[in-house]
C-alpha angles and dihedrals in degrees: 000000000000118000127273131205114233122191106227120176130208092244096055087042090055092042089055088053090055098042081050093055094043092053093038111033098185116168113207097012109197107178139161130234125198099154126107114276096228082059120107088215084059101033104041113015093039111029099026091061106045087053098049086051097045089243143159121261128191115195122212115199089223137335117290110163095215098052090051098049085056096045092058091064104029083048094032089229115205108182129039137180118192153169118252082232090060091049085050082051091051100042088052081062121113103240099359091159088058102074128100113265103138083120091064 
């Protein structure tokens, strides 16, 4: 569709945060973002809460299923949020199931 502007404050943005570590408390949350920074998904549900929480963020320039897959268990990633496209990605994988992803 095509985009859409949406007015967000800093003080819904924060209270999404909060509503986000309340539902997830998560210590130390360690999590991964690939998602385009203008996206809510990347602004506000990702990097919103693991500043709120004083977590940890790795960025990913853009999705790629195999260095994900690596990052969860080399940064010992805790926390995800993903597309169901990028969980097709990682399940066309060979040997998905053999990464490592005990820190989820």
């Amino acid at each position: 569709g095509r985009p859409k502007g949406a007015m967000l404050t800093h003080r819904n943005v924060a209270f999404g945060a909060a509503l986000y570590a309340w539902r997830w408390p998560i210590q130390p949350l360690r999590t991964f973002c690939n998602l385009p920074i203008s996206h809510i998904a990347c602004s506000t549900e990702t990097v919103a809460y693991v500043l709120f929480v004083g977590g940890t963020l790795v960025f990913q320039e853009y999705f790629d299923a195999e260095a994900f897959m690596l990052a969860i268990g080399t940064e010992r990633i805790n926390w995800i949020s993903i597309l169901p496209t990028m969980m097709q990605r990682i399940l066309q994988l060979p040997g998905w199931d053999r990464y490592d992803t005990s820190s989820l």
